[in-house]
PDB file of N, H, CA, C and O in Angstrom:
ATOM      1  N   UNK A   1      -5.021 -10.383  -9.840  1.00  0.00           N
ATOM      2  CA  UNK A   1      -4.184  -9.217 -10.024  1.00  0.00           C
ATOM      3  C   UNK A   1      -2.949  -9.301  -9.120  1.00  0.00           C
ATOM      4  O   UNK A   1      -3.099  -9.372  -7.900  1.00  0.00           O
ATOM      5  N   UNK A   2      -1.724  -9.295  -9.686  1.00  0.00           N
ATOM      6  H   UNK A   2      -1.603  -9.237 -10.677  1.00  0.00           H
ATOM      7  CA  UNK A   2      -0.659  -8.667  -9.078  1.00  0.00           C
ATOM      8  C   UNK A   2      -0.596  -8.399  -7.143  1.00  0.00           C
ATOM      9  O   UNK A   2      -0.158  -8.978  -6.149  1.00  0.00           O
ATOM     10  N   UNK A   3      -1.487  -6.912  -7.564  1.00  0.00           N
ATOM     11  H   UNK A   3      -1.844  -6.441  -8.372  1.00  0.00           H
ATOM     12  CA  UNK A   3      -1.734  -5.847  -6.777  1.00  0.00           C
ATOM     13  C   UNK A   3      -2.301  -6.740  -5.035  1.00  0.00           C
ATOM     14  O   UNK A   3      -1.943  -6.412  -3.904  1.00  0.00           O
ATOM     15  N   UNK A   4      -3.047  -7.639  -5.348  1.00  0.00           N
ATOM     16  H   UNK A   4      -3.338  -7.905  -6.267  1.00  0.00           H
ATOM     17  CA  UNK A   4      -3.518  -8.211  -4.349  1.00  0.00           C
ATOM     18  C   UNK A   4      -2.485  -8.978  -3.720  1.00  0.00           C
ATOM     19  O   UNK A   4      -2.271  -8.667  -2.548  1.00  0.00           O
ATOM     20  N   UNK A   5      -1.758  -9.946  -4.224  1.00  0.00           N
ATOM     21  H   UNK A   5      -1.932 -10.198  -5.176  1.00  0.00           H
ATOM     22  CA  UNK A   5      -0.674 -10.421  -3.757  1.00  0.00           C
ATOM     23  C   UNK A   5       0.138  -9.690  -3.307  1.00  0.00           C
ATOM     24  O   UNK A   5       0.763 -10.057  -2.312  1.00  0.00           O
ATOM     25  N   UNK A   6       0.363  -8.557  -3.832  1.00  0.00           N
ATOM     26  H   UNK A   6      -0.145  -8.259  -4.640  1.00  0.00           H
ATOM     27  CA  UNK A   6       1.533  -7.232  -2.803  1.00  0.00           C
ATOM     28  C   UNK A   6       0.486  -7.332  -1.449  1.00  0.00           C
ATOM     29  O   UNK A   6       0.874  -7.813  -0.384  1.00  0.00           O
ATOM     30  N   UNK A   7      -0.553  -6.937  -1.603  1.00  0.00           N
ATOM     31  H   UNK A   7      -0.868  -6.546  -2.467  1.00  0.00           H
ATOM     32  CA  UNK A   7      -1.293  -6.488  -0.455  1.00  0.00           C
ATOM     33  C   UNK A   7      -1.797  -7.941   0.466  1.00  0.00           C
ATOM     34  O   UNK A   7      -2.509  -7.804   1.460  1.00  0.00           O
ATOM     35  N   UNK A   8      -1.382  -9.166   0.047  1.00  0.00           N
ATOM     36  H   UNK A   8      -0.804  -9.277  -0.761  1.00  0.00           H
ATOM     37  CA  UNK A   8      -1.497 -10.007   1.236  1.00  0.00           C
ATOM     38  C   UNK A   8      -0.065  -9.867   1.842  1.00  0.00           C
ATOM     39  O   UNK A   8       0.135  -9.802   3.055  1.00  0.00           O
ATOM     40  N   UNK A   9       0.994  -9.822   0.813  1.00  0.00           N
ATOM     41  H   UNK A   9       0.831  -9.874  -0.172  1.00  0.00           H
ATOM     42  CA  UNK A   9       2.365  -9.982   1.617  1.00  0.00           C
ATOM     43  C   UNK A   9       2.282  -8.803   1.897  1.00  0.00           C
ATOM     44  O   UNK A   9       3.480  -8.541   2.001  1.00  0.00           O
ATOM     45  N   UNK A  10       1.805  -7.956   2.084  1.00  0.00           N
ATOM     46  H   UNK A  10       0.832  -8.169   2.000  1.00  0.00           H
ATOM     47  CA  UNK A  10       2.655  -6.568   3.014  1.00  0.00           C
ATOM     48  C   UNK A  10       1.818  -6.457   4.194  1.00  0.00           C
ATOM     49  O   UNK A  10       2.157  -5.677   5.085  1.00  0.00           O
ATOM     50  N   UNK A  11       0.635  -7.234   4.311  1.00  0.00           N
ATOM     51  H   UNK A  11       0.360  -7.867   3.588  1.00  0.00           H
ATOM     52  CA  UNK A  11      -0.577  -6.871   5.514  1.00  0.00           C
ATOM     53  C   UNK A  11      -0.094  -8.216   6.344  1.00  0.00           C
ATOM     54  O   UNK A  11      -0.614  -8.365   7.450  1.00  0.00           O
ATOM     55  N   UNK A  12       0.933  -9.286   5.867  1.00  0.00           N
ATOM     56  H   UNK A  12       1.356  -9.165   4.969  1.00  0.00           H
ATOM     57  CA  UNK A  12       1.460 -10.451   6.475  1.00  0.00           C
ATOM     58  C   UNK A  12       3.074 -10.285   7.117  1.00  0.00           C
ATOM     59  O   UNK A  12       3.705 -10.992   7.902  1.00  0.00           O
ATOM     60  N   UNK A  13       3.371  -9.184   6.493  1.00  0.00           N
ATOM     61  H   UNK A  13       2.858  -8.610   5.855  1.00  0.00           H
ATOM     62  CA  UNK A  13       4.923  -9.051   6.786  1.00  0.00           C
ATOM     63  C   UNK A  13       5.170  -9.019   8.131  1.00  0.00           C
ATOM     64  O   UNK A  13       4.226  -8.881   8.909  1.00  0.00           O
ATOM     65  N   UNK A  14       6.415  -9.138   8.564  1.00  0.00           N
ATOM     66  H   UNK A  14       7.181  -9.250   7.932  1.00  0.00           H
ATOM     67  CA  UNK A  14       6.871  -9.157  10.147  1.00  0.00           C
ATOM     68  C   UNK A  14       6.806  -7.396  10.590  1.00  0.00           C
ATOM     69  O   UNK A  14       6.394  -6.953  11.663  1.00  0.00           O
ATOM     70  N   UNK A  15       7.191  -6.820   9.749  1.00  0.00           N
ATOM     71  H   UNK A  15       7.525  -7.180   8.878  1.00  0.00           H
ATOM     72  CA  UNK A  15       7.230  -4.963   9.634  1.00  0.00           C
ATOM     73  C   UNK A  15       5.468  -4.366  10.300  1.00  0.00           C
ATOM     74  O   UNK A  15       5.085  -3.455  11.035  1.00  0.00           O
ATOM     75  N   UNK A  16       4.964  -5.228   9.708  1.00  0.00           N
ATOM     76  H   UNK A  16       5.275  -5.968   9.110  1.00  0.00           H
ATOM     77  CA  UNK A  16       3.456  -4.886   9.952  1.00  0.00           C
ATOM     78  C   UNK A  16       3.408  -5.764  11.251  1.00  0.00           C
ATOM     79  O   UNK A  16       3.275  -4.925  12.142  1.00  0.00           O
ATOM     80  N   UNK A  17       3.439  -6.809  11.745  1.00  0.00           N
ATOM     81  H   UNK A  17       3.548  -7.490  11.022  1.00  0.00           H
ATOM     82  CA  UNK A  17       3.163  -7.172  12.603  1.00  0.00           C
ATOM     83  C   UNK A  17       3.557  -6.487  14.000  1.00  0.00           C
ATOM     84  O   UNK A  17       2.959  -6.447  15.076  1.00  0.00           O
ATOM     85  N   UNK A  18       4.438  -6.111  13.700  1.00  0.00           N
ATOM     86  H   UNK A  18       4.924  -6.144  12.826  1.00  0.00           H
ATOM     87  CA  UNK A  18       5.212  -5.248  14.811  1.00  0.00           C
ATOM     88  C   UNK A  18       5.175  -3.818  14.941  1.00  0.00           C
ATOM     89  O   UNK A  18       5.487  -3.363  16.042  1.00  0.00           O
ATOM     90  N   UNK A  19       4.894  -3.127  14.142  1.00  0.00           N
ATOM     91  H   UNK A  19       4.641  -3.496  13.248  1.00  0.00           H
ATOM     92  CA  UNK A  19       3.876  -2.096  14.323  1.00  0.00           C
ATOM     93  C   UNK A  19       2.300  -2.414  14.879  1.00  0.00           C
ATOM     94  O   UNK A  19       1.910  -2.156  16.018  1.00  0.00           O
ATOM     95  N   UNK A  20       1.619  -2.937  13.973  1.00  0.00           N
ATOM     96  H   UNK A  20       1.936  -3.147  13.047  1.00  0.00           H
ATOM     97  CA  UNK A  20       0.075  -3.226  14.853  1.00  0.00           C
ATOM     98  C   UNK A  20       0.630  -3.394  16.205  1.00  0.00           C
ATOM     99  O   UNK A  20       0.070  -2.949  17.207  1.00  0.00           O
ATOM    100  N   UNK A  21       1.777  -4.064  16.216  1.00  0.00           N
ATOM    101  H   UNK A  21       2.231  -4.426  15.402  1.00  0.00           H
ATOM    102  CA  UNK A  21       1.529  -4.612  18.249  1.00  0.00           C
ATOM    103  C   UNK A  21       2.172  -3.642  19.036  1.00  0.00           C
ATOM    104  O   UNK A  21       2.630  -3.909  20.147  1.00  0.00           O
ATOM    105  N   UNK A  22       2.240  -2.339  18.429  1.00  0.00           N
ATOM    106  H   UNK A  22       1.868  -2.122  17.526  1.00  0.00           H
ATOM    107  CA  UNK A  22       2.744  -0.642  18.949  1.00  0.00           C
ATOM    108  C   UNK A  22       1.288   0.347  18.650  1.00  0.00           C
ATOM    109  O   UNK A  22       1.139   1.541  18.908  1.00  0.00           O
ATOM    110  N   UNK A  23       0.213  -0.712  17.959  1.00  0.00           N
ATOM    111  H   UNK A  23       0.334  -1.682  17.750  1.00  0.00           H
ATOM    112  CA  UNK A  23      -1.345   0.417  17.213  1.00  0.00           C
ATOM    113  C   UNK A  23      -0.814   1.325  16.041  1.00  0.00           C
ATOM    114  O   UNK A  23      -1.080   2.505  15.813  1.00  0.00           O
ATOM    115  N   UNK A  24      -0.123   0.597  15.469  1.00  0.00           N
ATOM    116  H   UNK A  24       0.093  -0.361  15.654  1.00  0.00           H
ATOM    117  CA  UNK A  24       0.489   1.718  14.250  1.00  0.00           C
ATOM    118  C   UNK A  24       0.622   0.664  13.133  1.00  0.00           C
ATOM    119  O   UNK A  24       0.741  -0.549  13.307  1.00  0.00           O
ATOM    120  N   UNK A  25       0.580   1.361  11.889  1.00  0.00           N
ATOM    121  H   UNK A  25       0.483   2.346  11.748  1.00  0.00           H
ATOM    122  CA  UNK A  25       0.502   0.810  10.739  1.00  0.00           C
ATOM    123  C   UNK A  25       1.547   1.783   9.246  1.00  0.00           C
ATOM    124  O   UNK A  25       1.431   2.998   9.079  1.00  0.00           O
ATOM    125  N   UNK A  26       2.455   0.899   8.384  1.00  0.00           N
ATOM    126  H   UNK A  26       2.549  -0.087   8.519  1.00  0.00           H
ATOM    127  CA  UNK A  26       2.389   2.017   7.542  1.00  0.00           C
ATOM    128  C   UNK A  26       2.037   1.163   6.151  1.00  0.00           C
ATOM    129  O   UNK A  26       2.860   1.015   5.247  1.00  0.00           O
ATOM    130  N   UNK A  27       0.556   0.577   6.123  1.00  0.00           N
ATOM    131  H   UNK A  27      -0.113   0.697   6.857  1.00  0.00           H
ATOM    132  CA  UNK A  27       0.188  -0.301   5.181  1.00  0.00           C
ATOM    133  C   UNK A  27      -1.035   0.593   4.522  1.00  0.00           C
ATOM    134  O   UNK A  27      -1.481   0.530   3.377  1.00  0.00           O
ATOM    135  N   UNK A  28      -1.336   1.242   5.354  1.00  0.00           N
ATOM    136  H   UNK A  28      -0.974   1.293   6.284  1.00  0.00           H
ATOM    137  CA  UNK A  28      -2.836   2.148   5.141  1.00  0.00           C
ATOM    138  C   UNK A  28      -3.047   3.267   5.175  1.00  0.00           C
ATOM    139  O   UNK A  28      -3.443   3.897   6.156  1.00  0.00           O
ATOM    140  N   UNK A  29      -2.689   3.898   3.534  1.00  0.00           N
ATOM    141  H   UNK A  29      -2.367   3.387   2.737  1.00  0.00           H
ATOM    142  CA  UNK A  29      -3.083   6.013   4.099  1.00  0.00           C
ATOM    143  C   UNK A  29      -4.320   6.155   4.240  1.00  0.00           C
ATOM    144  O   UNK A  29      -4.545   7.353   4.073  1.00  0.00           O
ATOM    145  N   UNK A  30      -5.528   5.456   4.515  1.00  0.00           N
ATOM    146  H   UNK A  30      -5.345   4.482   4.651  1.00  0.00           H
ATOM    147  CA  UNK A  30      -7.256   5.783   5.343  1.00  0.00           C
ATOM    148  C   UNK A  30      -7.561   4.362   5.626  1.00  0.00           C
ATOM    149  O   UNK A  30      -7.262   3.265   5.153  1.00  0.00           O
ATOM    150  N   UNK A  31      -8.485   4.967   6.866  1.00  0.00           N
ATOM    151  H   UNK A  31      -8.729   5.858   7.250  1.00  0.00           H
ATOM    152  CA  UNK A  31      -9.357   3.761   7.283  1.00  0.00           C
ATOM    153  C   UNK A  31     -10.006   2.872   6.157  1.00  0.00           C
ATOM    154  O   UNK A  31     -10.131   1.648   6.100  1.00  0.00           O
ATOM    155  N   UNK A  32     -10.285   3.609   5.504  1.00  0.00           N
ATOM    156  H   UNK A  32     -10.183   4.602   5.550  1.00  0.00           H
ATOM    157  CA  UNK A  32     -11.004   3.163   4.140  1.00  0.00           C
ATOM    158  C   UNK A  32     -10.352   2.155   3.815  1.00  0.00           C
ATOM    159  O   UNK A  32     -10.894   1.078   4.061  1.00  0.00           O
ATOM    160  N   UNK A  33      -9.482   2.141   3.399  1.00  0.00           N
ATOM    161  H   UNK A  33      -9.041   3.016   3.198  1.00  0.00           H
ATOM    162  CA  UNK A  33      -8.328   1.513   2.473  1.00  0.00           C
ATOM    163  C   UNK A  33      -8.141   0.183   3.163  1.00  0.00           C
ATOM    164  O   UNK A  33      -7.970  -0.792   2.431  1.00  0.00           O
ATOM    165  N   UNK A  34      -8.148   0.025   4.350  1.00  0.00           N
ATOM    166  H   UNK A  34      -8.287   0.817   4.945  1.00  0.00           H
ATOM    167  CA  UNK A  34      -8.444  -1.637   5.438  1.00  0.00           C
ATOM    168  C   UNK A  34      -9.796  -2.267   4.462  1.00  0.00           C
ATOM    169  O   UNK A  34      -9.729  -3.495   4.409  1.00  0.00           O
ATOM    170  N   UNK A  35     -10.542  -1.908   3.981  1.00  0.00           N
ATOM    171  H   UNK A  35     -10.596  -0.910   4.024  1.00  0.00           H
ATOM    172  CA  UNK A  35     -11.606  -2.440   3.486  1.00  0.00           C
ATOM    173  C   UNK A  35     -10.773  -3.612   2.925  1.00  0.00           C
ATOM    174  O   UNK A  35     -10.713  -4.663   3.563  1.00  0.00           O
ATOM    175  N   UNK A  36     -10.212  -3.479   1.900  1.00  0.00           N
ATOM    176  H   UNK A  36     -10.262  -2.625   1.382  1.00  0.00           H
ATOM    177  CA  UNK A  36      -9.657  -4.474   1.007  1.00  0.00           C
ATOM    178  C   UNK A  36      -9.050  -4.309   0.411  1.00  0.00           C
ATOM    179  O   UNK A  36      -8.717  -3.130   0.531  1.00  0.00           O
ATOM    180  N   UNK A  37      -8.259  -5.024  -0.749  1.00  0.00           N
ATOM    181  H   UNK A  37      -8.530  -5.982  -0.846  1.00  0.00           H
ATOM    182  CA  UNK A  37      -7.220  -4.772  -1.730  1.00  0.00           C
ATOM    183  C   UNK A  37      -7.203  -3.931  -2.774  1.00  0.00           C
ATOM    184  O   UNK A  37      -6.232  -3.313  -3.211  1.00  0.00           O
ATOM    185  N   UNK A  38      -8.513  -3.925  -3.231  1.00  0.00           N
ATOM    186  H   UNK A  38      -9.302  -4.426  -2.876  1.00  0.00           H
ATOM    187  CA  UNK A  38      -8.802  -2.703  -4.286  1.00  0.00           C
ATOM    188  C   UNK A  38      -8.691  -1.618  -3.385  1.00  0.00           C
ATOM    189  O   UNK A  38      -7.669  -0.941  -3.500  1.00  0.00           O
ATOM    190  N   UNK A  39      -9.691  -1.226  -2.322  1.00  0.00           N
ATOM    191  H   UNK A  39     -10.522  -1.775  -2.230  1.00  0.00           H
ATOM    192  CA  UNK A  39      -9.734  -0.183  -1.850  1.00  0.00           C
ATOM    193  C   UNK A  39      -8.346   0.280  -1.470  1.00  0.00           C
ATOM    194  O   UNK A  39      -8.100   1.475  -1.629  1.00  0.00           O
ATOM    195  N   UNK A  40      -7.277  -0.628  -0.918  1.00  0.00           N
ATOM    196  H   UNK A  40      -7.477  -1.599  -0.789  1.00  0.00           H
ATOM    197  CA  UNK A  40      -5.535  -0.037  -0.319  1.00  0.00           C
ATOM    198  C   UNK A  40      -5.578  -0.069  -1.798  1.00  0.00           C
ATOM    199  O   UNK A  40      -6.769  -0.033  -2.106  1.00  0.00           O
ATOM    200  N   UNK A  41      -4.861  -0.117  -2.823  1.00  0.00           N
ATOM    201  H   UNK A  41      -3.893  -0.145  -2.573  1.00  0.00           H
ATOM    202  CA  UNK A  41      -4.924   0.048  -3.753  1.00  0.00           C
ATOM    203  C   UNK A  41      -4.896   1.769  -4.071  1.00  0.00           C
ATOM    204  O   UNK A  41      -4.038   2.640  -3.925  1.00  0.00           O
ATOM    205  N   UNK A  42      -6.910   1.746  -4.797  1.00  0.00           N
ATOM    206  H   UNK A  42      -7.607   1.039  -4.916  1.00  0.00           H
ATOM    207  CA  UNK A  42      -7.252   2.967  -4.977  1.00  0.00           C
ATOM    208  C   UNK A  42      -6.292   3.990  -3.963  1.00  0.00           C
ATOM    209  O   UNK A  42      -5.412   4.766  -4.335  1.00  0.00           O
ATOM    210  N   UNK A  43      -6.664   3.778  -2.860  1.00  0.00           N
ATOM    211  H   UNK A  43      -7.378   3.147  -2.558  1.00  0.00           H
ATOM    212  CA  UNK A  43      -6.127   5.042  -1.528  1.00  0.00           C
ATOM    213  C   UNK A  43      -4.845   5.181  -1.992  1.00  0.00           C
ATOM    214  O   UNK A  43      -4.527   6.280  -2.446  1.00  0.00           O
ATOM    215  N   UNK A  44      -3.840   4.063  -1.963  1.00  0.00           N
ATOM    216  H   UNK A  44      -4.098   3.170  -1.594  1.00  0.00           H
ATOM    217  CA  UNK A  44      -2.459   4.427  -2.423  1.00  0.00           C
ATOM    218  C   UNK A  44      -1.880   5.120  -3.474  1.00  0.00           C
ATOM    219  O   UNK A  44      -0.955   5.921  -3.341  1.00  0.00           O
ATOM    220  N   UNK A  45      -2.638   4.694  -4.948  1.00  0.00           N
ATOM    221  H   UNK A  45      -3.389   4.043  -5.055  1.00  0.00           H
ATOM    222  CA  UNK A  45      -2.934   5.479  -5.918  1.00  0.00           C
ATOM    223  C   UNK A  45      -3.523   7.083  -5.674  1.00  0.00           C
ATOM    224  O   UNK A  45      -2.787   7.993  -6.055  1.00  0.00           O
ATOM    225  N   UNK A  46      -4.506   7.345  -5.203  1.00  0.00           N
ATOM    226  H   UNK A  46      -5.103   6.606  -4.893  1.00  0.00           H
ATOM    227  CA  UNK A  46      -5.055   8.441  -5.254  1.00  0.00           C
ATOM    228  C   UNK A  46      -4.274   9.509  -4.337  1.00  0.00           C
ATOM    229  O   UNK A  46      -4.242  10.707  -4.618  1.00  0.00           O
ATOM    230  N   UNK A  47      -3.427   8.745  -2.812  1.00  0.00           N
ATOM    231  H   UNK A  47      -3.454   7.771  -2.584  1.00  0.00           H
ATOM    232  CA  UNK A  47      -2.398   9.525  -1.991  1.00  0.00           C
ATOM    233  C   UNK A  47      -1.299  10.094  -2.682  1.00  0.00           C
ATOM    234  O   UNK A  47      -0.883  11.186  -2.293  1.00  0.00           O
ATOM    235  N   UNK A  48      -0.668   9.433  -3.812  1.00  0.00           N
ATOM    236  H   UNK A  48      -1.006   8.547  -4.129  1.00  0.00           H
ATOM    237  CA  UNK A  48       0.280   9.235  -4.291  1.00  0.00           C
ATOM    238  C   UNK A  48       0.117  10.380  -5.685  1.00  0.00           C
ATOM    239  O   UNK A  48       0.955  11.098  -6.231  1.00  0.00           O
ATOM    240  N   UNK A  49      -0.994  10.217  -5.881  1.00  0.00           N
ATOM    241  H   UNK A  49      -1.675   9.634  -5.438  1.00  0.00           H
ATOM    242  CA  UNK A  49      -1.204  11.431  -7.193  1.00  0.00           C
ATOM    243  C   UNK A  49      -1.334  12.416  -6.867  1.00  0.00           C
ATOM    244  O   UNK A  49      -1.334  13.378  -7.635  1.00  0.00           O
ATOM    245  N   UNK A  50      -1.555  12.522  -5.052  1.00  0.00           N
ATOM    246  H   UNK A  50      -1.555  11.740  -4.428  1.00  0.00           H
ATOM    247  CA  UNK A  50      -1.994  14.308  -4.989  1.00  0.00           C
ATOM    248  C   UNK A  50      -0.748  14.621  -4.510  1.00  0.00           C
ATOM    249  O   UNK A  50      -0.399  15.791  -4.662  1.00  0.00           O
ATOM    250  N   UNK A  51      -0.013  13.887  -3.985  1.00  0.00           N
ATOM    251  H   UNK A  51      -0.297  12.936  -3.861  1.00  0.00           H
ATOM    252  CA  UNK A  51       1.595  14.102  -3.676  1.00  0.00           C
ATOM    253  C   UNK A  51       1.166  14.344  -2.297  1.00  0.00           C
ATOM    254  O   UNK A  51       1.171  15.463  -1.782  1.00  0.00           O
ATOM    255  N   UNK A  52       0.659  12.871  -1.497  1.00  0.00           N
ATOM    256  H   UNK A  52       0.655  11.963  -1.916  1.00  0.00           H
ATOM    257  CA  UNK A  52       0.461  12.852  -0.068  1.00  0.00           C
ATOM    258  C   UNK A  52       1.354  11.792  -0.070  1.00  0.00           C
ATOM    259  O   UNK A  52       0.931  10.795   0.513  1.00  0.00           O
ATOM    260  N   UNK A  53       2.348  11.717  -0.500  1.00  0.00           N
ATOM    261  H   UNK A  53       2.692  12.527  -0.975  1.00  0.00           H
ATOM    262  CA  UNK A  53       3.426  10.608  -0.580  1.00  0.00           C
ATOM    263  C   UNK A  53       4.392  10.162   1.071  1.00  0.00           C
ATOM    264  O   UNK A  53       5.351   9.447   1.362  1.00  0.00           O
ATOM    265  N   UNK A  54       3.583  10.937   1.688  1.00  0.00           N
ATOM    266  H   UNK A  54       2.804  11.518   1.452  1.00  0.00           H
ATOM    267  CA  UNK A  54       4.257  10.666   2.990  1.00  0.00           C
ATOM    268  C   UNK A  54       3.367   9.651   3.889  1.00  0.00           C
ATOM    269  O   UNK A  54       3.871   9.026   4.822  1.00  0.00           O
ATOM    270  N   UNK A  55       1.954   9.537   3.518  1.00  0.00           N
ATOM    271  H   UNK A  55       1.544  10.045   2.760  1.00  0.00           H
ATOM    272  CA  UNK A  55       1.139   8.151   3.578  1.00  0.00           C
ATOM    273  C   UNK A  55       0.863   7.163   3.020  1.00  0.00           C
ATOM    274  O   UNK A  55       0.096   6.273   3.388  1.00  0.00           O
ATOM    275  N   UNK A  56       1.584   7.258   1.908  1.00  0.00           N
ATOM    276  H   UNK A  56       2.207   7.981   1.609  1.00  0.00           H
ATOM    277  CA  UNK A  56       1.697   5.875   0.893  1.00  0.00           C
ATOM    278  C   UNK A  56       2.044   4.816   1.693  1.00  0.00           C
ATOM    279  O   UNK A  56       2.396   4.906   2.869  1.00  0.00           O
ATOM    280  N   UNK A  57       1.914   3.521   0.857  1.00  0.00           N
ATOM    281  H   UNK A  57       1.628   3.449  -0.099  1.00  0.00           H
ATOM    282  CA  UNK A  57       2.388   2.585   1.778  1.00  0.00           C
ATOM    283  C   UNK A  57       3.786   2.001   0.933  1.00  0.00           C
ATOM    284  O   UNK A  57       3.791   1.580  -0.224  1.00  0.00           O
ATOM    285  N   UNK A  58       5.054   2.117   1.938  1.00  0.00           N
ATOM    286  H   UNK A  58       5.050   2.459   2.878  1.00  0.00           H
ATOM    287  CA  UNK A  58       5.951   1.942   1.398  1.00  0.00           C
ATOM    288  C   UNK A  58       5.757   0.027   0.236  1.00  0.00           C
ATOM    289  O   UNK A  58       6.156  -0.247  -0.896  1.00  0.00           O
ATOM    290  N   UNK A  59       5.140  -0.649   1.070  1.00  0.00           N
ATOM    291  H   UNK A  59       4.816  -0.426   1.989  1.00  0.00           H
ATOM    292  CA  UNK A  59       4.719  -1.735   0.129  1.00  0.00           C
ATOM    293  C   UNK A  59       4.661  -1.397  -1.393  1.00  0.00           C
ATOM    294  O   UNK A  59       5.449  -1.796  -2.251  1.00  0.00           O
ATOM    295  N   UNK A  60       3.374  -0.430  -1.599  1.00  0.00           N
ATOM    296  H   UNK A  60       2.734  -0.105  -0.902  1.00  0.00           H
ATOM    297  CA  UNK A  60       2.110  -0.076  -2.521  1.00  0.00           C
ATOM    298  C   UNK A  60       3.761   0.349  -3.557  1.00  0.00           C
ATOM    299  O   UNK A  60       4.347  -0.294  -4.428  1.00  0.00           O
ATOM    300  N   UNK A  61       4.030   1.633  -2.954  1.00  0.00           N
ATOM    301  H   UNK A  61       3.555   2.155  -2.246  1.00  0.00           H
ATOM    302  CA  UNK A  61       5.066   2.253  -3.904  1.00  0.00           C
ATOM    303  C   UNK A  61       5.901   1.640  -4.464  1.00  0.00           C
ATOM    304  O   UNK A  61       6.205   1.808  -5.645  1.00  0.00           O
ATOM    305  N   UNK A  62       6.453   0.751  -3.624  1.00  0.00           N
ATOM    306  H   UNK A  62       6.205   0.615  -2.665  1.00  0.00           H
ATOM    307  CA  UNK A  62       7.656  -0.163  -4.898  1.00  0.00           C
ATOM    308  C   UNK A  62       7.382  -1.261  -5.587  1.00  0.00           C
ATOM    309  O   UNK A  62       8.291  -1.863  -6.159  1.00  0.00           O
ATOM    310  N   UNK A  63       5.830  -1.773  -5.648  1.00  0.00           N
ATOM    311  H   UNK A  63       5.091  -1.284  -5.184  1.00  0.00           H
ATOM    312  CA  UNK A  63       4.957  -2.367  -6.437  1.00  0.00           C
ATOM    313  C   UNK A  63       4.652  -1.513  -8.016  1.00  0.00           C
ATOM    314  O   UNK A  63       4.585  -1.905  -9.181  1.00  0.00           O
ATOM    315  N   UNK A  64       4.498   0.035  -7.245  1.00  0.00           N
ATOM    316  H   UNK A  64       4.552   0.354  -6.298  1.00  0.00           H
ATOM    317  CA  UNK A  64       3.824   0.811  -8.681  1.00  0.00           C
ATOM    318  C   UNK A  64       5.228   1.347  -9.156  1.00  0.00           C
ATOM    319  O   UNK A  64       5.031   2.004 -10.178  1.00  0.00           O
ATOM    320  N   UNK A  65       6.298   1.335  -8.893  1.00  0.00           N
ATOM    321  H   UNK A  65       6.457   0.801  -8.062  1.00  0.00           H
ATOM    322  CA  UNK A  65       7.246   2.011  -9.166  1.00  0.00           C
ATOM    323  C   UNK A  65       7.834   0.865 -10.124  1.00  0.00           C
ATOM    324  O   UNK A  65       8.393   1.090 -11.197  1.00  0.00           O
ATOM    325  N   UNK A  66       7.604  -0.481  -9.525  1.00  0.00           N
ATOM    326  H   UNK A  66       7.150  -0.664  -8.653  1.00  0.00           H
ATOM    327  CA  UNK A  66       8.010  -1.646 -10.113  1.00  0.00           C
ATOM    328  C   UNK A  66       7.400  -2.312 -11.491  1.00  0.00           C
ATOM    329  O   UNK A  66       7.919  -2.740 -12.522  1.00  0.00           O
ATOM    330  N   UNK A  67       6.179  -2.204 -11.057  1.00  0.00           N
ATOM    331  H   UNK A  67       5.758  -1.856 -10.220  1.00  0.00           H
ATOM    332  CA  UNK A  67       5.488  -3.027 -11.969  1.00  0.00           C
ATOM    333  C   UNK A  67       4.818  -2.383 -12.716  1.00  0.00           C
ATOM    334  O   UNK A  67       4.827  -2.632 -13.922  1.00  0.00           O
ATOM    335  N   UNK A  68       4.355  -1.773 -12.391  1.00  0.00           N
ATOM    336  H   UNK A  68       4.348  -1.570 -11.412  1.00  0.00           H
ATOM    337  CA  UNK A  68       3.470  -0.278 -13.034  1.00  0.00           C
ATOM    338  C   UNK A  68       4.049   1.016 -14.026  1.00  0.00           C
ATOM    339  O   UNK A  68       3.603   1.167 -15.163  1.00  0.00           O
ATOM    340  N   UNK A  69       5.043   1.880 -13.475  1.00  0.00           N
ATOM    341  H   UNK A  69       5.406   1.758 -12.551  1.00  0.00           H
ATOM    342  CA  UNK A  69       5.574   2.757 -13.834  1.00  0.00           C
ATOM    343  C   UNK A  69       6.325   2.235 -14.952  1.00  0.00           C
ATOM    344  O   UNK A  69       6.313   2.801 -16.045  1.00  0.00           O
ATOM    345  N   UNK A  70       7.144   0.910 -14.669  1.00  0.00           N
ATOM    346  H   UNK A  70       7.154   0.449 -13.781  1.00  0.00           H
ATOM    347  CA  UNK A  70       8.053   0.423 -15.294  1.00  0.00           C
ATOM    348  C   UNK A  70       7.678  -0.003 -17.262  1.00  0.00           C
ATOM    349  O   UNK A  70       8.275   0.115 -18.332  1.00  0.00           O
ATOM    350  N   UNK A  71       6.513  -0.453 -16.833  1.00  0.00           N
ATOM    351  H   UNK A  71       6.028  -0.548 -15.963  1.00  0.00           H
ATOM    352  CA  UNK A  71       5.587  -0.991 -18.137  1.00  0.00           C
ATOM    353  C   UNK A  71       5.060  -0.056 -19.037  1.00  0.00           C
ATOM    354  O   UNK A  71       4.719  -0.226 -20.208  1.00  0.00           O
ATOM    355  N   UNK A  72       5.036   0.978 -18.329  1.00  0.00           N
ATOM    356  H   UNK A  72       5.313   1.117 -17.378  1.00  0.00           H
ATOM    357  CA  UNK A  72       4.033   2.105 -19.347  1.00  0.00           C
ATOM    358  C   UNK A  72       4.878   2.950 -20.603  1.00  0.00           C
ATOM    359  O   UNK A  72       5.808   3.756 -20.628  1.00  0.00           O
ATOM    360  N   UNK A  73       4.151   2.397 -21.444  1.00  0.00           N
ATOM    361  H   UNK A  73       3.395   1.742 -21.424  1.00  0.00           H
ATOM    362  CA  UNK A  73       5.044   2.462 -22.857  1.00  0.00           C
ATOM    363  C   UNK A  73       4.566   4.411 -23.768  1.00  0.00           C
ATOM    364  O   UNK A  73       5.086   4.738 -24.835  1.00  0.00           O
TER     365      UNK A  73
END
């Protein structure tokens, strides 16, 4: 899937690296969501539908805005 490849490059990016090394992250709206790619995924999806859009992960969003939103016929 796609989706997984967003989520290795955005958990690899220099943006992320440099936050973790401040204890901060903006890859993950729940602990949960560190599980794995489906799970950031789901969380991003499900943040994003209740209009908790201020924990999305800027990654996640211009993936679904991109690839996702874009396609749906």
């Amino acid at each position: 899937m796609k989706y997984q490849q967003i989520y290795k490059k955005a958990i690899n990016s220099d943006k992320q690296a440099k936050l973790k090394a401040l204890g901060k992250t903006s890859l993950y709206p729940s602990r949960y969501s560190q599980q794995n790619s489906k799970e950031w995924f789901a969380e991003n999806f499900s943040a994003y539908h209740m209009g908790k859009t201020e924990i999305v992960s800027p990654e996640w969003l211009e993936f679904y805005k991109t690839e996702i939103l874009t396609n749906i016929k």
